[in-house]
N, C-alpha and C positions, 0 to 999 in steps of 0.2 A: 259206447254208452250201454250198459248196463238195463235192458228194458224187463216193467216191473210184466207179472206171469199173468196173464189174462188170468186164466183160470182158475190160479190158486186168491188172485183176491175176489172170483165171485165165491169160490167157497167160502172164505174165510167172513164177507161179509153176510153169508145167511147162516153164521154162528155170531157172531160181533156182539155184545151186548154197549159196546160203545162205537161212537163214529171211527173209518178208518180215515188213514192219510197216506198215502205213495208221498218216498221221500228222493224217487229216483227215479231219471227212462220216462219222464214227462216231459212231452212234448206236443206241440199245436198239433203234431199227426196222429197221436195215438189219447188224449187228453178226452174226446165225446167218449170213447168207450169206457172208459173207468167212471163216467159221472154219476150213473145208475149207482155205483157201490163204493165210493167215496166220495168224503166228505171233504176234504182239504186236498190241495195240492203245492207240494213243497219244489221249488223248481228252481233251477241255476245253470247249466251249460245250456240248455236250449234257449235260452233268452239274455247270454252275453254272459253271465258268473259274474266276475269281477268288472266287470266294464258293460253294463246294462244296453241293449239295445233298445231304447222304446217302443218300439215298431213294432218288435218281437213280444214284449211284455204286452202288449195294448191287443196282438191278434191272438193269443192266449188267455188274455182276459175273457177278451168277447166268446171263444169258445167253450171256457167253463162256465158264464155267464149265461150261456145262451137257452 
């Protein structure tokens, strides 16, 4: 998997005149660190892709929830 660049989305978000979104490399393990400088998270192998785990969706939830 593909994990999105720490560093390049905190730059990119203290230029951003709009919200950003990671569309990739989100995951329950790395998902609190991007919440400060995104806004949306677009998510699929780490929570099943085509075959949804709920368990996985639900403890990802609660983490960008939280």
């Amino acid at each position: 998997m593909l994990l999105p660049a720490y560093t390049k989305i905190q730059q990119i978000s203290q230029v951003a005149t709009k919200p950003i979104a990671i569309a990739s490399g989100i995951s329950i393990d790395n998902v609190k660190q991007f919440k400060p400088y995104v806004r949306d998270f677009l998510v699929g192998t780490s929570i099943g892709y085509h075959n949804l785990i709920l368990e996985k969706c639900i403890e990802l939830r609660e983490a960008i929830h939280e």
